[in-house]
C-alpha positions in Angstrom: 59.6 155.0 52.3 60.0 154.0 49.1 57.2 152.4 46.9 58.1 150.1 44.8 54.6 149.1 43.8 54.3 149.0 39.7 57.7 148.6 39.1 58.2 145.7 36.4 61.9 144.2 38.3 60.1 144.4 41.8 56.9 142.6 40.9 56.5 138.5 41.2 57.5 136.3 38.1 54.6 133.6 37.5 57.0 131.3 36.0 59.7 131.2 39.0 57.0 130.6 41.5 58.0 127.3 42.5 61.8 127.9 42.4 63.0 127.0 45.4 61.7 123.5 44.6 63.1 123.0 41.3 65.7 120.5 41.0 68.8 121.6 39.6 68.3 121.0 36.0 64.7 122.8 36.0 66.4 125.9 37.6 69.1 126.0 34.8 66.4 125.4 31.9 64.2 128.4 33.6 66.9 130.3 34.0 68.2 130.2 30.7 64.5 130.3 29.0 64.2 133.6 31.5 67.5 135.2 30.3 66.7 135.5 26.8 63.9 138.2 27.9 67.3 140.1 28.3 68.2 139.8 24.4 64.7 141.0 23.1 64.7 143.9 25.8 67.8 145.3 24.0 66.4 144.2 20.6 63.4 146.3 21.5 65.2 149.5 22.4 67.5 149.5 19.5 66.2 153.3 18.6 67.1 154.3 21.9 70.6 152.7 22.4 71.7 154.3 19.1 71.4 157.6 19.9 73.0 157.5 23.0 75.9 155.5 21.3 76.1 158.3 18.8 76.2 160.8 21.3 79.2 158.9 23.2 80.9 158.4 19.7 80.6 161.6 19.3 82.2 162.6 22.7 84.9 160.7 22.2 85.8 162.5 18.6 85.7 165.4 20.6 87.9 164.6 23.2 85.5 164.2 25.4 84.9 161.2 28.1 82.1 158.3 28.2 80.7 158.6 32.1 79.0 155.9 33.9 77.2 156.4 37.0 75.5 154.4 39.2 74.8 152.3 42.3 74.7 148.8 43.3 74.7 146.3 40.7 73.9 149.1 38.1 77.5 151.0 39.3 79.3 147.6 39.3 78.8 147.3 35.2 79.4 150.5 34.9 82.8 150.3 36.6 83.0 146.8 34.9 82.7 148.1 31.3 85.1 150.9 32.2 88.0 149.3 33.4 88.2 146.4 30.0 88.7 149.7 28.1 92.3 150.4 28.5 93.6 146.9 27.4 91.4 146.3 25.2 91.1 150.1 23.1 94.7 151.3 24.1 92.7 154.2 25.6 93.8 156.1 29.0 91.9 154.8 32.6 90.3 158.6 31.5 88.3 157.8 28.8 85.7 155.7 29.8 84.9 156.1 33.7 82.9 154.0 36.2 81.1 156.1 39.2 79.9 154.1 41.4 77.9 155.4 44.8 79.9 154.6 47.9 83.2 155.1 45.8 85.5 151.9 44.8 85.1 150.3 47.9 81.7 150.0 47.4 82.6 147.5 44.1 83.3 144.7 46.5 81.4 145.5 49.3 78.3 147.0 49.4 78.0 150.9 51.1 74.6 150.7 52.5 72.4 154.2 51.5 75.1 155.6 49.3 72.7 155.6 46.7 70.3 157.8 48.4 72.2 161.0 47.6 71.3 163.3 45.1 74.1 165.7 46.2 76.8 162.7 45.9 75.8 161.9 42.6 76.5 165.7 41.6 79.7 165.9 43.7 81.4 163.2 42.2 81.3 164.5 38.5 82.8 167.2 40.2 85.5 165.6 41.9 86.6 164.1 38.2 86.4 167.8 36.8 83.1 167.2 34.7 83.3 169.3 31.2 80.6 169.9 28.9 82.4 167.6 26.3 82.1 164.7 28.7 79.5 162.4 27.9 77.3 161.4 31.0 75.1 158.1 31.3 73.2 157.1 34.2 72.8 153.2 35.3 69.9 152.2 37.0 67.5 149.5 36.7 65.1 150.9 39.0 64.9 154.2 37.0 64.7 156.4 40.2 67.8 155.9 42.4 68.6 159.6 43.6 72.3 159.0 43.3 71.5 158.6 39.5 69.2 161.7 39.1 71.6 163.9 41.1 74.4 163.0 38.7 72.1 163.6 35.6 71.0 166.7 36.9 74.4 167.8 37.2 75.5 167.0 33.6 72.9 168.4 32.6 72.9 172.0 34.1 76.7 171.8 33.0 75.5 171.3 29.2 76.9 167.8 28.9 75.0 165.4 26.5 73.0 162.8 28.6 72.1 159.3 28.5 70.4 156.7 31.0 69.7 152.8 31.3 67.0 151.6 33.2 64.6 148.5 33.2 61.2 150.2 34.5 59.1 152.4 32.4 57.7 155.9 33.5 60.7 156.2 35.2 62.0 159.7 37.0 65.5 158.9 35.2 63.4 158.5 32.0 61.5 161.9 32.5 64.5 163.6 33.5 66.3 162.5 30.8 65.3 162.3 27.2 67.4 159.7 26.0 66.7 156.8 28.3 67.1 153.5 27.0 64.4 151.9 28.6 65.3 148.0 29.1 62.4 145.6 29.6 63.5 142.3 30.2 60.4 141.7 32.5 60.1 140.5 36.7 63.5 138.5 37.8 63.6 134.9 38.6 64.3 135.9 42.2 61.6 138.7 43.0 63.5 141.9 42.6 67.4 140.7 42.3 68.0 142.9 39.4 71.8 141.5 39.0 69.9 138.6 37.2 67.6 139.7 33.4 68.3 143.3 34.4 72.0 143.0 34.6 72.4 141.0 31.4 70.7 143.3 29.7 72.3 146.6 31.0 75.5 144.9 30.4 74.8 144.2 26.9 74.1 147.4 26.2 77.4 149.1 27.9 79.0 146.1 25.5 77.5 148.1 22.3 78.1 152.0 23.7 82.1 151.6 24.5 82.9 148.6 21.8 80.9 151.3 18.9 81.9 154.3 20.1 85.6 153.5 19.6 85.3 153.2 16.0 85.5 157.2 16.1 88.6 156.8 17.5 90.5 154.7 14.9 90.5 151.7 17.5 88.8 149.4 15.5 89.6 148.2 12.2 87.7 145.8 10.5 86.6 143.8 13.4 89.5 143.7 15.3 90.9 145.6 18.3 94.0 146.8 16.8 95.3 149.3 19.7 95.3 146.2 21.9 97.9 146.3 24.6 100.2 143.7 24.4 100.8 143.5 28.1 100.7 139.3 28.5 101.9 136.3 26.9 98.1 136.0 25.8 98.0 139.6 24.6 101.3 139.2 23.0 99.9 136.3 20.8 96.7 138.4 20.1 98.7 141.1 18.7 100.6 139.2 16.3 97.4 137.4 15.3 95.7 140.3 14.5 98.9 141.9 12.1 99.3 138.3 10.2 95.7 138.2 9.8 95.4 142.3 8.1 98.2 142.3 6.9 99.1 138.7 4.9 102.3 138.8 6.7 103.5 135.4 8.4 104.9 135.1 11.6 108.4 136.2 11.0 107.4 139.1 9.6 104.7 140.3 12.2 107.0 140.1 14.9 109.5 142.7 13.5 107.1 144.9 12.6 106.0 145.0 16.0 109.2 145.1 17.6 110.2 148.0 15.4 107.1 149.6 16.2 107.7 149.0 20.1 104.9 146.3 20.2 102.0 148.6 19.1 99.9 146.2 16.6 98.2 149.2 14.2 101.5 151.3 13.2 103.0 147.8 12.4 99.6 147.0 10.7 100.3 150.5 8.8 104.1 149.7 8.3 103.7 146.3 6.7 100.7 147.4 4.1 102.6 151.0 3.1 105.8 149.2 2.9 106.9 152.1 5.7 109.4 152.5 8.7 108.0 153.0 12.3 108.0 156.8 12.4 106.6 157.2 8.9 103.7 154.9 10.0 102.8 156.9 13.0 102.8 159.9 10.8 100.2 158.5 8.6 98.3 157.6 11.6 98.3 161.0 13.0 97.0 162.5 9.9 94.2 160.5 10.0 93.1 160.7 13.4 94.0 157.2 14.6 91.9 155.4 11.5 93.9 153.1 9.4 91.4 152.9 6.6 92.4 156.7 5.7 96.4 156.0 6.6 96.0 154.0 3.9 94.8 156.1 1.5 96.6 158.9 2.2 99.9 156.6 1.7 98.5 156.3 -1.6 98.7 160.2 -2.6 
């Protein structure tokens, strides 16, 4: 059996003992006073999310992949922060991946012991052809869930670079693996239900690893998400938004650029500033790696 004595998510919160007799409003002010634990948990670890960010920008550069793996809630955010990355970075559904124990199934409905399994954890790496280029992060607030450690272990004897999340200290994840961001958001309104402080947090901190680590891929410029695909009406208005807004252009003139450029919002971005055609603009792009900032100045030689 497992003992989850000491561990900070499965131990009683003093301030939610009377809970279930709160009225409404007094669970929503707890609640929300409880949450922003969650923010200085990730404030507190900022040493320890930026090298694993740098690792996964690094990864990227390198053509490698960003890796979640995990179980329960833990695999849910990872599959979660996976799947926003195609539409909003313009990158492949093989850039960022979400393992989850259980496989996708197990994201809707819950695939009772999947996490127990060291050898699963290894095996699905494997099934996605795991290189040493990949970049592999475990998810789990717990800090010990062998599905998790299996997969780390795997990475790890492969040569990949590693990374963890979890919300416990002195953690098996966090001895395995040197860079653990340890996330400390303290005991959950609900006693143990680490979707709630534990969730928030872990989810911030997938925000900061994918949304940073594609500024080494050119996919961010300034602060706007200019390989956005324009795939709906809402997307659509996005992408003209963002050209009008780097570029000076008005309306008019952001639309033809992006219908010349077959709807893609940085070599319209990149045609419009150089004064280019479509193909020229894609040319400058490629020279620099995907980054406009350099497109620019190499338009300039």
């Amino acid at each position: 059996m497992v003992d989850l004595n000491g561990m900070t998510t499965e131990k009683n919160n003093p301030n939610s003992k009377g809970f279930s007799s709160l009225s409404v409003s007094e669970a929503v002010t707890l609640m929300n006073a409880e949450d922003m634990n969650a923010v200085r948990a990730v404030s507190a670890a900022h040493d320890q999310i930026v090298k694993v960010i740098e690792q996964s920008k690094a990864a990227l550069m390198q053509g490698g992949r960003i890796i979640y793996t995990g179980a329960g809630t833990s695999g849910r955010l990872g599959v979660l922060d996976a799947v926003e990355c195609p539409p909003t970075f313009g990158v492949d559904f093989n850039t960022v991946v979400g393992l989850i124990a259980g496989g996708e199934n197990a994201f809707v409905k819950a695939k009772e012991g999947a996490e127990d399994s060291t050898e699963q954890g290894a095996a699905d790496l494997a099934a996605i052809d795991l290189k040493p280029v990949d970049m592999v992060i475990g998810i789990a607030a717990s800090g010990r869930t062998p599905y998790v450690l299996g997969a780390l272990k795997y990475a790890m004897e492969l040569g990949c670079p590693v990374g963890a999340i979890v919300c416990n200290t002195h953690s098996p994840i966090a001895a395995l693996c040197p860079d653990t961001i340890e996330l400390l958001p303290g005991p959950e309104v609900l006693t143990g239900s680490t979707r709630l402080k534990s969730g928030t947090a872990t989810k911030m901190v997938l925000n900061m690893i994918s949304t940073i680590s594609m500024t080494g891929l050119g996919k961010i410029y300034g602060n706007y998400m200019v390989d956005v695909k324009m795939t709906n009406e809402k997307l659509v208005s996005r992408g003209i938004g963002i050209v009008q807004s780097l570029t000076g252009a008005d309306q008019v003139q952001a639309v033809a650029a992006l219908k010349a450029s077959d709807q893609e919002v940085k070599t319209a971005i990149v045609m419009i500033l150089t004064g280019s055609d479509a193909d020229q603009a894609r040319s400058l792009l490629k020279k620099a790696g995907g980054h406009i900032e350099e497109a620019l100045r190499l338009a300039k030689q």
